[in-house]
LOBALUM-356681 format. One line per field, with one value per residue: residue number from 0; x, y, z of N, C-alpha, C in turn. Coordinates in Angstrom, 1 decimal. Example, Ala and Ser with C-alpha at 12.3 -4.5 7.8 and 13.67 -1.06 7.14 Angstrom:
// LOBALUM-356681
num = 0  1
n.xx = 13.2  12.8
n.yy = -5.7  -2.2
n.zz = 7.8  7.1
ca.xx = 12.3  13.7
ca.yy = -4.5  -1.1
ca.zz = 7.8  7.1
c.xx = 13.2  12.9
c.yy = -3.3  0.0
c.zz = 7.8  7.9
// end
This chain:
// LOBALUM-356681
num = 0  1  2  3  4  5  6  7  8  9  10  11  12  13  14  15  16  17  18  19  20  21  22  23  24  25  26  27  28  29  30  31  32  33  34  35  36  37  38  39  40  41  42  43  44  45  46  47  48  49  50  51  52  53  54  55  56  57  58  59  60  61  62  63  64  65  66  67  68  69  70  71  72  73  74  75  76  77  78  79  80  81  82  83  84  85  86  87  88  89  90  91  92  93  94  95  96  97  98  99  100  101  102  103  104  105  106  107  108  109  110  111  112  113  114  115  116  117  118  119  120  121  122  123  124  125  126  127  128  129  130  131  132  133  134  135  136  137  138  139  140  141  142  143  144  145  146  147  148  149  150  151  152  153  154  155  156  157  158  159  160  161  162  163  164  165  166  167  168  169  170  171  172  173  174  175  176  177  178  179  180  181  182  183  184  185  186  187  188  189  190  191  192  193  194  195  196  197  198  199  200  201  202  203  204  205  206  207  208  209  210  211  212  213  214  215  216  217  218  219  220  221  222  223  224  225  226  227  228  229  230  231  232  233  234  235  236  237  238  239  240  241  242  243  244  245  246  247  248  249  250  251  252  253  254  255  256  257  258  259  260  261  262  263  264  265  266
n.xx = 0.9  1.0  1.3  -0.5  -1.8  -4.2  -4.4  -1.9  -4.1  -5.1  -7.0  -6.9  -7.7  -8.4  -9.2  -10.1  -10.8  -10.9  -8.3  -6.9  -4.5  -2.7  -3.8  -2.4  0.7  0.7  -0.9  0.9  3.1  2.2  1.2  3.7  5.3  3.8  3.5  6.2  6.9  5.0  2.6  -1.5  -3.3  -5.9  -7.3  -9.4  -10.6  -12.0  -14.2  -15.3  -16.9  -16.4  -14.9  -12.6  -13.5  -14.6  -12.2  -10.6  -12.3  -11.8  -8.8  -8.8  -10.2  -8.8  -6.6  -7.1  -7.3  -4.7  -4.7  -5.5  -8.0  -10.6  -13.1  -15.5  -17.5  -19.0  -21.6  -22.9  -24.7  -25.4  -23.6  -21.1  -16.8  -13.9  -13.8  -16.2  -16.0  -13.7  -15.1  -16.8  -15.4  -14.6  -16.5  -17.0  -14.7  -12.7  -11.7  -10.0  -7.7  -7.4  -6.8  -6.0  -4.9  -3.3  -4.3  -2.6  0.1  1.6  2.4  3.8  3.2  5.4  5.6  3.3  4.0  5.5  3.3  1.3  1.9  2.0  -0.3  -1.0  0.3  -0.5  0.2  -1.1  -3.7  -4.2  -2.6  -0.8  0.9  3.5  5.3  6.8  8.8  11.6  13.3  11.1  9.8  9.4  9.8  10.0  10.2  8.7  6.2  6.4  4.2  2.3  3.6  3.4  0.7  0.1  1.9  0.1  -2.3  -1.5  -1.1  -3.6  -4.8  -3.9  -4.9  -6.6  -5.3  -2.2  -0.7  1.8  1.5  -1.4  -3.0  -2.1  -3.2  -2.9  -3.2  -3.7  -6.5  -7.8  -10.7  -12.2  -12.2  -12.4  -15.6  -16.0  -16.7  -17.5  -20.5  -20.6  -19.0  -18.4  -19.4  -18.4  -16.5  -13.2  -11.0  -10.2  -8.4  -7.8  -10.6  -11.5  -9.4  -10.2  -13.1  -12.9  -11.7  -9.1  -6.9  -4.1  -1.7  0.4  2.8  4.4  6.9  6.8  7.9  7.1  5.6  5.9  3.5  2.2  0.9  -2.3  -4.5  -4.1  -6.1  -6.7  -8.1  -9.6  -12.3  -11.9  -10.5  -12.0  -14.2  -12.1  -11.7  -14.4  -14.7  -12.9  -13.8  -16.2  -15.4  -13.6  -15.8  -17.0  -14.8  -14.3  -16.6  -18.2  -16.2  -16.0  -18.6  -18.8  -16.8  -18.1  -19.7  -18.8  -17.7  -20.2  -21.1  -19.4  -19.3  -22.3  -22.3  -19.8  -21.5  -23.8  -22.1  -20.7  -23.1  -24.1  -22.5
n.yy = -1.2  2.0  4.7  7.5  11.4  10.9  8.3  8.7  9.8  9.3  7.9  8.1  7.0  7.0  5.9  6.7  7.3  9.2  10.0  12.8  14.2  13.0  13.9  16.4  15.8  13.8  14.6  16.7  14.7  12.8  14.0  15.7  13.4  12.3  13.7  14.4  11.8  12.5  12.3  12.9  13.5  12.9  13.2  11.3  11.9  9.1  9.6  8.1  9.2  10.2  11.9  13.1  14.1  16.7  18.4  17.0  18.0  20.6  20.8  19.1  21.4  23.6  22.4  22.1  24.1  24.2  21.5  18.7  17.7  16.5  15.6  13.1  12.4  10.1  9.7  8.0  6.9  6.1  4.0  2.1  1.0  -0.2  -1.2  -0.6  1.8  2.4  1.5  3.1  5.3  4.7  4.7  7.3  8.2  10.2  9.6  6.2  5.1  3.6  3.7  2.6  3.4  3.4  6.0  6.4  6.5  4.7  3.7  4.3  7.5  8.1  5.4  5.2  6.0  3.6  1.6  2.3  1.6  -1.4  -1.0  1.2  0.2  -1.7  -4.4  -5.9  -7.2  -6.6  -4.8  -5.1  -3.6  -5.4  -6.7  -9.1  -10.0  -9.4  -6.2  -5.2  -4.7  -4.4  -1.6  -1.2  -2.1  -5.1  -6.6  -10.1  -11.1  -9.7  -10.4  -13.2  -13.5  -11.9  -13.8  -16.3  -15.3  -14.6  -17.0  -19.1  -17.4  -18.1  -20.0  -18.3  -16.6  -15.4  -13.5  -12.3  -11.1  -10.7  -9.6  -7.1  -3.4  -1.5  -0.8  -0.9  -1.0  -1.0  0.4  -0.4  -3.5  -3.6  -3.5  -5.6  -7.7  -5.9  -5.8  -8.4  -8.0  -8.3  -5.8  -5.4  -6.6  -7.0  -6.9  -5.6  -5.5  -8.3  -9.4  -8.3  -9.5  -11.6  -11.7  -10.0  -11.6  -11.4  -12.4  -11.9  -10.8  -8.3  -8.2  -5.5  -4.0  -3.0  -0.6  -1.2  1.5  2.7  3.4  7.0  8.9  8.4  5.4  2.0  -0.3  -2.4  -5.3  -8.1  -8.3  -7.6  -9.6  -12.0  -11.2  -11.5  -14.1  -15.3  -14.1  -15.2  -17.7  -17.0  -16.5  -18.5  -20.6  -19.0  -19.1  -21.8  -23.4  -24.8  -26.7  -28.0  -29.1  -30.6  -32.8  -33.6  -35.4  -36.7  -38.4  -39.5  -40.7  -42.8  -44.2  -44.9  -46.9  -48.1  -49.1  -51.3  -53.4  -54.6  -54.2  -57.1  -58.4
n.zz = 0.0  -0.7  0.7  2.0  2.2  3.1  3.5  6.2  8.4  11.4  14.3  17.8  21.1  24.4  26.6  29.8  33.5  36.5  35.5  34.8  35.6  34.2  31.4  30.3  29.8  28.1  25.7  25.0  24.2  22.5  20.1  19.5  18.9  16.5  14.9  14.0  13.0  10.4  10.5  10.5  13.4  15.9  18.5  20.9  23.9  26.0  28.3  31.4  34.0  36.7  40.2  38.9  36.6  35.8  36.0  33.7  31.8  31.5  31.2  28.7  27.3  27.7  26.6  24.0  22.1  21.1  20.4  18.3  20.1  21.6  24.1  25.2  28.0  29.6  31.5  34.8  34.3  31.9  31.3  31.9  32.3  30.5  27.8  26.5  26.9  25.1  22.4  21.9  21.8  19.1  17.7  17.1  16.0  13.5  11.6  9.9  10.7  13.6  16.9  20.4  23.2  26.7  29.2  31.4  30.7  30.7  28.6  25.7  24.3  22.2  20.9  19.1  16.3  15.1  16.3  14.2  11.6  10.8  9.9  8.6  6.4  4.8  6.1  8.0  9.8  12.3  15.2  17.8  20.9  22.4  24.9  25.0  23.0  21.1  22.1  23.4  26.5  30.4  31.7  34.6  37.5  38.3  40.5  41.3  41.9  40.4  37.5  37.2  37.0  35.0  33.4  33.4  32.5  29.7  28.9  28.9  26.6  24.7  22.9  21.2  19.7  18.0  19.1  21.5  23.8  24.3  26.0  26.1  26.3  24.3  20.9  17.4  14.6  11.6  10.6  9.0  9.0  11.7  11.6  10.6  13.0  14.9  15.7  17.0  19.2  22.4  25.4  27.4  28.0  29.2  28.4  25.5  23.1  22.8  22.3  20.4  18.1  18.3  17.6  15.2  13.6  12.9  10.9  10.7  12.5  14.1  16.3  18.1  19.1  22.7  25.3  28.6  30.8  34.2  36.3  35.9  37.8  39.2  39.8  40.0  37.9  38.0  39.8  41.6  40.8  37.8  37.3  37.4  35.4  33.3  32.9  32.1  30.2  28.7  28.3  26.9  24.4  23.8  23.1  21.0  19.0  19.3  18.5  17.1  16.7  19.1  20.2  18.0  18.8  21.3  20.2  19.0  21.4  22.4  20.6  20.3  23.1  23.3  20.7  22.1  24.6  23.7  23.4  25.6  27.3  26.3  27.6
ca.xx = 0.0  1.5  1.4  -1.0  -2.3  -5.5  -4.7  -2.2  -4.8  -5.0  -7.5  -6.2  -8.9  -7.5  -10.2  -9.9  -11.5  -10.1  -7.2  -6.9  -3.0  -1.7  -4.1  -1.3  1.6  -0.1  -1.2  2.0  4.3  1.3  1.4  5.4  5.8  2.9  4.0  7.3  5.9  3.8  1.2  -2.3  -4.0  -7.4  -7.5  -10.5  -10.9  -13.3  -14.1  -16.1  -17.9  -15.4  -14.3  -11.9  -14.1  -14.6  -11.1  -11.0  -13.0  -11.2  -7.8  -8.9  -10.9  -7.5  -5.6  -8.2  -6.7  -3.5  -4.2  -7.0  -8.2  -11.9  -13.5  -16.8  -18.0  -20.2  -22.3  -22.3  -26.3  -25.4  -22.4  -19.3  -16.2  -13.2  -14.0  -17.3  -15.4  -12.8  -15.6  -17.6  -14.5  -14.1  -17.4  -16.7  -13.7  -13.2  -10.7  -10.7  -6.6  -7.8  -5.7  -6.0  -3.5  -3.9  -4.1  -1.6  1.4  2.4  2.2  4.6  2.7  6.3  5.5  2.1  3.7  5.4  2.3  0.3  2.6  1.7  -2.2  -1.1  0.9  -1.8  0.6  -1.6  -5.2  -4.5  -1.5  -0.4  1.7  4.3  6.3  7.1  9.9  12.9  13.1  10.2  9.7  8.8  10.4  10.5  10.3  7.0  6.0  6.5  2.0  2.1  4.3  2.7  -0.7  0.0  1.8  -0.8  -3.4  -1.7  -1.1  -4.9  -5.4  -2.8  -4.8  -7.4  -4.6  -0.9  0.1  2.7  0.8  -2.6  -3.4  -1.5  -4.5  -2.0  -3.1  -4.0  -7.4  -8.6  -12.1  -13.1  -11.5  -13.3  -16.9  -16.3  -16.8  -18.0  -21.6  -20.4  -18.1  -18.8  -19.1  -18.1  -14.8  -12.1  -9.0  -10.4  -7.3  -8.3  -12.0  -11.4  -8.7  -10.9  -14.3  -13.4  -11.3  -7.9  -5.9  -2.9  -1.5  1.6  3.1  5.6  7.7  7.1  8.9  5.7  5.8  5.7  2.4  3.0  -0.2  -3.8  -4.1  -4.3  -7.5  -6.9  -9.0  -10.0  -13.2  -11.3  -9.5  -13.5  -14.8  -11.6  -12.3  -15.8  -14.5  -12.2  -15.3  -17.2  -14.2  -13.4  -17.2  -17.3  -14.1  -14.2  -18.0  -18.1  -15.3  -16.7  -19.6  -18.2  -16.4  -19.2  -20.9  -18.0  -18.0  -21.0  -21.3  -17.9  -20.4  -23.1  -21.3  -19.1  -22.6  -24.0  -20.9  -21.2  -24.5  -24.1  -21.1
ca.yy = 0.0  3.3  6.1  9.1  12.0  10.1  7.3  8.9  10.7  8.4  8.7  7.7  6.8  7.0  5.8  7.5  7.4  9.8  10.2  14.1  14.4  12.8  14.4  17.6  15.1  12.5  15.4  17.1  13.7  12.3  15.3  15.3  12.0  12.1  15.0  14.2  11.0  12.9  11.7  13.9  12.9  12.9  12.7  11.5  11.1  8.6  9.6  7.8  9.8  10.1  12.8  13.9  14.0  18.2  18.6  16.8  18.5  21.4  20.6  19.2  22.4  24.0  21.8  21.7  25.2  23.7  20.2  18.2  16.9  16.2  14.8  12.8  11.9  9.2  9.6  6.9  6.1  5.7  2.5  2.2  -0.5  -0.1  -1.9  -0.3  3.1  2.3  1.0  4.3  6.1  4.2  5.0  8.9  9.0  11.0  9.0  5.0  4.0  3.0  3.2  2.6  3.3  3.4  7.2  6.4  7.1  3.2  3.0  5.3  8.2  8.0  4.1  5.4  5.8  2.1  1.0  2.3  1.0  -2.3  -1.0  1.9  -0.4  -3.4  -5.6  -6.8  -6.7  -5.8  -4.3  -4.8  -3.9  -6.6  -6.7  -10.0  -10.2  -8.1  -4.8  -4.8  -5.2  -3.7  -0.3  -1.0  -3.5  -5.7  -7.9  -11.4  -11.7  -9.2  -11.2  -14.7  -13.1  -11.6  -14.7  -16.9  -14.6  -14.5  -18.9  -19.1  -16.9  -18.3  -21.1  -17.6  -15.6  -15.7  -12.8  -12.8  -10.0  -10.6  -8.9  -5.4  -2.6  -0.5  -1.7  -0.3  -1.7  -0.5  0.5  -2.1  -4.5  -3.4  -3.4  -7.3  -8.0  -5.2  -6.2  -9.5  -8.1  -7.4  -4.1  -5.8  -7.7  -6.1  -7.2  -5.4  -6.0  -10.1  -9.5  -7.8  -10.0  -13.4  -11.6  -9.3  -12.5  -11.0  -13.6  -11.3  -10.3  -7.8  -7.4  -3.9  -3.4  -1.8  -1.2  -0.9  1.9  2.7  4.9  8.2  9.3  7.6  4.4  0.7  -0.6  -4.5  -5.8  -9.3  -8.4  -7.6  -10.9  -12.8  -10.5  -12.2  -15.6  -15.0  -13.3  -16.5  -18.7  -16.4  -16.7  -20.1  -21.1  -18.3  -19.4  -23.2  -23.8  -25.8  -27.9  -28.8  -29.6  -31.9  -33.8  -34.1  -35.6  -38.0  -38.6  -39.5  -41.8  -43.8  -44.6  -45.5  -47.9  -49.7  -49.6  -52.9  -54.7  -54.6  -54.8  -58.3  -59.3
ca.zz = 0.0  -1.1  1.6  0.6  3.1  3.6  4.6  7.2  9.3  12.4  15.7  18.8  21.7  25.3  27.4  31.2  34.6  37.1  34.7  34.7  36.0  33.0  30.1  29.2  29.1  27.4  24.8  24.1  23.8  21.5  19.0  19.2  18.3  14.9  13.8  13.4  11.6  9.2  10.6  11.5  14.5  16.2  19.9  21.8  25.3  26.4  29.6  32.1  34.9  38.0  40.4  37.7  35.1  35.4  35.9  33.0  31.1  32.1  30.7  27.2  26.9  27.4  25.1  22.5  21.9  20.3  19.3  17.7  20.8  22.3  25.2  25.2  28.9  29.6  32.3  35.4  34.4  30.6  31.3  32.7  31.4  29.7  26.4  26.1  26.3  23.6  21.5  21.8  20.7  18.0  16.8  17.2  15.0  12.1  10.5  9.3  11.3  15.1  18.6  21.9  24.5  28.3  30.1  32.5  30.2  30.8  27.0  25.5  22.9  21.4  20.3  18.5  14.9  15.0  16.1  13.2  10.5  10.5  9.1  7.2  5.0  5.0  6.4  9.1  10.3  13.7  15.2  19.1  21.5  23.0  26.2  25.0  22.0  21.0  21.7  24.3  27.7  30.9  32.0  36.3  38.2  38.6  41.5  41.1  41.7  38.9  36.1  37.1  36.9  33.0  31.9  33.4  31.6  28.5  28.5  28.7  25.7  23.7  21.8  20.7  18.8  17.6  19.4  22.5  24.4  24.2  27.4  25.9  26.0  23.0  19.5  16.1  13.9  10.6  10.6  8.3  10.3  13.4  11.3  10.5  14.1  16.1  16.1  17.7  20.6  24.2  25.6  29.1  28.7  30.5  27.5  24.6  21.8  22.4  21.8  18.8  17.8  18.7  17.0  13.7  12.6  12.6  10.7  10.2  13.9  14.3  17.5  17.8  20.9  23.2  26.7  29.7  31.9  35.4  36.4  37.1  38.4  39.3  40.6  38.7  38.1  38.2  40.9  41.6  39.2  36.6  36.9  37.1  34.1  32.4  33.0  31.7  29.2  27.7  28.2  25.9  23.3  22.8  22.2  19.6  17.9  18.9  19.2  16.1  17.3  20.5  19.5  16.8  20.0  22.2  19.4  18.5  22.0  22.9  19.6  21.1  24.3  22.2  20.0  23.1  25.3  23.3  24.0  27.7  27.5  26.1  28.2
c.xx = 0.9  0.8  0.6  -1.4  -3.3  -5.3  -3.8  -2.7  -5.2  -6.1  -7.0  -7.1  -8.4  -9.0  -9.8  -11.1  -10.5  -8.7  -6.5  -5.2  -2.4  -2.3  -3.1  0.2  1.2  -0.1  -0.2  3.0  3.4  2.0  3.0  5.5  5.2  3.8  5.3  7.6  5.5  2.9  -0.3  -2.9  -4.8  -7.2  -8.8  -10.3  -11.9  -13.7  -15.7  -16.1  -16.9  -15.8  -13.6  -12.4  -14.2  -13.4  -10.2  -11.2  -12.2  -9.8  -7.7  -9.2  -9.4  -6.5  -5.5  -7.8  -5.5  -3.1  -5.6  -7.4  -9.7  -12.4  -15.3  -16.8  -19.0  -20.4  -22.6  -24.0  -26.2  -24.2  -21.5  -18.4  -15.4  -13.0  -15.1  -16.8  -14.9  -13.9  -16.3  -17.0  -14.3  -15.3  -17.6  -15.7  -13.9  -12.5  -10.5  -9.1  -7.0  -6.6  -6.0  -5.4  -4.5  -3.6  -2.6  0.0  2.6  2.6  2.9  4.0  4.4  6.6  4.3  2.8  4.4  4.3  1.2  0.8  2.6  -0.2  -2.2  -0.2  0.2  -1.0  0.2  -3.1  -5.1  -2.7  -1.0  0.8  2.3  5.4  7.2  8.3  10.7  12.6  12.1  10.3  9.0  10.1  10.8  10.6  9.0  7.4  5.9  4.5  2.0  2.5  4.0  1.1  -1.0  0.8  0.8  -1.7  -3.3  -1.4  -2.6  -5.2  -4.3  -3.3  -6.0  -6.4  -3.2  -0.6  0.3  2.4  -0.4  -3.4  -2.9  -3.4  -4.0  -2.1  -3.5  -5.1  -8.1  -10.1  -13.1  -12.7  -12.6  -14.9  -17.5  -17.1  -17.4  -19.3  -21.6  -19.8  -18.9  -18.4  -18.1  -17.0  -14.1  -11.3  -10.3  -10.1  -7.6  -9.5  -11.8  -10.6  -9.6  -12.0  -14.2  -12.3  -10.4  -7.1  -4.1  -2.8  -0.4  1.7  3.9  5.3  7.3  7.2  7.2  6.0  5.8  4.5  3.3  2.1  -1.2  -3.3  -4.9  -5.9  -7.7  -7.5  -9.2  -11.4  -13.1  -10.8  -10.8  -14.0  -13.9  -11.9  -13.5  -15.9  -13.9  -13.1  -15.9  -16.6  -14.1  -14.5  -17.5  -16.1  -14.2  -15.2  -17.9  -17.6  -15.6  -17.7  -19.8  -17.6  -16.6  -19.8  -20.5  -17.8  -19.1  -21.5  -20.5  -18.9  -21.4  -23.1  -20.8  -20.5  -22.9  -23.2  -21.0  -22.0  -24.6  -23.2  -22.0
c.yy = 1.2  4.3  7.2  9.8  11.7  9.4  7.1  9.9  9.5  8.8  8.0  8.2  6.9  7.0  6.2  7.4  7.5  9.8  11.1  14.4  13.9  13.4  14.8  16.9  14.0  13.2  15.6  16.3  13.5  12.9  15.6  14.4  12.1  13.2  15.1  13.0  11.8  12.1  12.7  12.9  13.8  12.1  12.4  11.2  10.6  8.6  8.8  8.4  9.5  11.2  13.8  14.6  15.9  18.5  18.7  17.2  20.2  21.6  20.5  20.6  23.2  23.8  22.0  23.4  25.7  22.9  20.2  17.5  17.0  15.5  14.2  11.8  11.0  8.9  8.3  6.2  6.0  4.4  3.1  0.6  0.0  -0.5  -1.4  1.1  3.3  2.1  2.2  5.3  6.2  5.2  6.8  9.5  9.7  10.2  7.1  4.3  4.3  3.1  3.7  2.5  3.9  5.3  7.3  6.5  5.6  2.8  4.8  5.9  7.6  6.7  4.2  5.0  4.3  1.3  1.1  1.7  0.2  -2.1  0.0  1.6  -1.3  -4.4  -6.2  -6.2  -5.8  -5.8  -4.2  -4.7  -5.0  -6.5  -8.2  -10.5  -8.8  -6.7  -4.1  -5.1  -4.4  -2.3  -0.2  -2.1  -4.0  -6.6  -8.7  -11.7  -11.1  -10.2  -12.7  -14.4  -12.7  -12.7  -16.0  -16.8  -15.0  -16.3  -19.5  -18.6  -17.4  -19.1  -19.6  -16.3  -15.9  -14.6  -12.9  -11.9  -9.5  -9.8  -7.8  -4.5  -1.5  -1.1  -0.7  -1.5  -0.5  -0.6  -0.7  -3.2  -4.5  -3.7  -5.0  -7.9  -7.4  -5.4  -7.7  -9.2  -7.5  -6.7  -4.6  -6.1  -6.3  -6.1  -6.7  -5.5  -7.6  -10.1  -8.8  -8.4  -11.0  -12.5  -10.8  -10.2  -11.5  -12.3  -13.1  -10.3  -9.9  -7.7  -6.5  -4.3  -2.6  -1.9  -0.4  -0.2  2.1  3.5  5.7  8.7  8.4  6.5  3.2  0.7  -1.8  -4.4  -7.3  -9.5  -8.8  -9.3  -12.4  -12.5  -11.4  -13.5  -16.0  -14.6  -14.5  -17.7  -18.5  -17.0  -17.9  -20.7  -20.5  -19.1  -21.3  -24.0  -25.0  -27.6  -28.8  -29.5  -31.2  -33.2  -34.5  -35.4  -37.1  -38.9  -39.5  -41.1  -42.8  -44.6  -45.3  -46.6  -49.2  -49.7  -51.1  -54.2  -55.0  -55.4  -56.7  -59.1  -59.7
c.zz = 0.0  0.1  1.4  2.2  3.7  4.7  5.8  8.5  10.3  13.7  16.3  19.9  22.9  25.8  28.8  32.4  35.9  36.6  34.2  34.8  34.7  31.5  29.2  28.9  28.1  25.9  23.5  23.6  22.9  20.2  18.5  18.1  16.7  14.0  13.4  12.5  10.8  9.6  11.2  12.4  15.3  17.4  20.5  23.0  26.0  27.5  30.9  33.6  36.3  38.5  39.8  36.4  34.9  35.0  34.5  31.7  30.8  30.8  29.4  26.9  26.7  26.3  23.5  21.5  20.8  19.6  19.2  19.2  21.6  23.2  25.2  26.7  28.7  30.9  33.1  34.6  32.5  30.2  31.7  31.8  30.7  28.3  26.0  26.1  25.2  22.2  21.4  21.6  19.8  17.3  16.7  16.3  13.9  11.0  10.3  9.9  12.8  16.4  19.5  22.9  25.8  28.4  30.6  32.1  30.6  29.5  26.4  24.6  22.2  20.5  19.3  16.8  14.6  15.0  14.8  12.0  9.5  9.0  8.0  5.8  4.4  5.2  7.6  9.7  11.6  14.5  16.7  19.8  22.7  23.9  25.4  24.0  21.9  21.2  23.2  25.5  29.2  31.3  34.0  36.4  39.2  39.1  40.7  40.4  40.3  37.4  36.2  36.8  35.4  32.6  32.4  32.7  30.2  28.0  28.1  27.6  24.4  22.3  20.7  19.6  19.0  18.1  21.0  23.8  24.6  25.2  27.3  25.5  24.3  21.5  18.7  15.2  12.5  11.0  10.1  8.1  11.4  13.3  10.9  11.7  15.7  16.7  17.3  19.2  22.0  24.5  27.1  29.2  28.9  28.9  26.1  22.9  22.0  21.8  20.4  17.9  17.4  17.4  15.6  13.0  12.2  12.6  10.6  11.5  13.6  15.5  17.5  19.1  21.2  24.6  27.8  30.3  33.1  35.1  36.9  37.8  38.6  40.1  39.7  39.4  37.8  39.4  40.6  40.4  38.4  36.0  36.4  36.0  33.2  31.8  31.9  30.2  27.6  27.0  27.1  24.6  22.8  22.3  20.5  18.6  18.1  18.7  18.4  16.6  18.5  20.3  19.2  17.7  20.7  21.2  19.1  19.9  22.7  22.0  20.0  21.8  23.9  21.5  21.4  24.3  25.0  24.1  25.2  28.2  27.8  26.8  29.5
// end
C-alpha cells in the first residue's frame, strides 16, 4: 500500500476514569511524536464519569486550543467499562486508522507511529503492542503476583490468537476491520485487543515493541473483578471461535459410548 495524506490521518482513543493528572503530558508527547511521523492525528478522550471527570474537562478544553483533541463523557447512568469506552471512541472517530493506549502514560505516545505502521501499510489486520519479543519489555520493576498473573493470563489466551501480548490494552485496527466484528463483541470484557482479535477475525497479527511503563499518576484498576470479568471473558471466546469444534467432539463422544454400550450390555 503506497502512503498518501488520507490514509495517514489516524485517531487515537485514550479511554480514562479519574485520569486528569496525565491528560497535558499524554497530549503534548502524542502530538510530538505524529508530527514528526507525518502523521495527522485525532484525539479523543473517552471519559467515564469520575471525580476527575470536570477537571478533565477542564484541561482538554485548554488543550483543544492547540491540538486536535476532544472529550466525550459518559455519564455513570449511561455505562461504565473499559472496552465499552474504547468501542464508543471508536465510533466517534473522524478517520478510518484506530488506537487505543492506556491514560496512564504506561504506553509510550512515542511508540504510536510504530504501532500504526503495521495498518497503514496493510501488512496486518491488527497491530499490538508486545512486552514479550525483542526490543520490548517492561520499563521497572514488577512484582512477582504481577508477572505470574500476565503470563498466566496470557497462556490461557494463547490457543485464541498468535500474538505474545494478548493482554496489551496499546493496539492499532482498521475501521473495516473493526466493522467485521464489532456487532459481535462485548461491551463488558475487560482485555479489549483479544476481543477484537478473537471476534473481527484478525488472521494477520503484528506485535511492535514496546517497553511498559511505570504509572506516574492515578491508581491501577486491576481488581479481583477484573481478573472474574476475564475468566468469563475467555469462556465467551473459545465457544465463539471453537463452538463448532466442541460440539463436533461431544458428538463423536458421545457416539464412542453409544457404539461400546451394546458390548457390555451383552457381556
Amino acid at each position: 500500500m503506497v502512503l498518501t495524506r488520507s490514509n495517514k490521518k489516524i485517531t487515537v482513543v485514550v479511554p480514562t476514569y479519574n485520569e486528569a493528572e496525565n491528560l497535558e503530558e499524554l497530549t503534548r508527547r502524542l502530538f510530538t511524536a505524529t508530527r514528526d511521523a507525518g502523521l495527522e492525528v485525532e484525539l479523543i478522550v473517552a471519559d467515564d464519569e469520575s471525580i476527575g471527570t470536570k477537571k478533565s474537562e477542564e484541561i482538554v478544553a485548554e488543550l483543544a486550543k492547540g491540538y486536535n483533541i476532544r472529550i466525550h463523557v459518559r455519564r455513570s447512568s449511561e455505562g461504565r467499562g473499559l472496552s465499552s469506552a474504547v468501542l464508543l471512541g471508536f465510533g466517534l472517530a473522524s478517520h478510518d486508522i484506530l488506537v487505543c493506549m492506556d491514560a496512564d502514560l504506561q504506553h509510550e505516545p512515542e511508540a504510536v507511529p510504530a504501532m500504526v505502521q503495521p495498518i497503514l501499510t496493510g501488512r496486518a489486520d491488527f497491530a499490538i503492542g508486545s512486552r514479550h519479543i525483542d526490543q520490548g519489555g517492561v520499563g521497572f520493576e514488577w512484582s512477582i503476583i504481577r508477572r505470574i498473573i500476565s503470563r498466566g493470563a496470557t497462556l490461557l489466551a494463547r490457543p485464541l490468537t498468535s500474538s505474545t501480548d494478548p493482554m496489551s490494552g496499546f493496539f492499532c485496527i482498521h475501521k473495516t476491520t473493526l466493522n467485521k466484528g464489532l456487532h459481535l463483541c462485548n461491551p463488558r470484557g475487560f482485555k479489549i485487543a483479544l476481543e477484537l482479535m478473537v471476534r473481527c477475525q484478525c488472521s494477520s497479527v503484528k506485535d511492535v515493541p514496546i517497553v511498559f511503563r511505570e504509572r506516574l499518576a492515578g491508581e491501577s484498576k486491576l481488581s479481583m473483578k477484573q481478573n472474574i470479568e476475564y475468566i468469563k471473558q475467555l469462556v465467551a471466546l473459545y465457544i465463539f471461535l471453537y463452538g463448532r469444534l466442541m460440539l463436533a467432539l461431544l458428538f463423536l463422544f458421545f457416539a464412542l459410548v453409544l457404539s461400546i454400550f451394546p458390548f457390555y450390555k451383552k457381556k
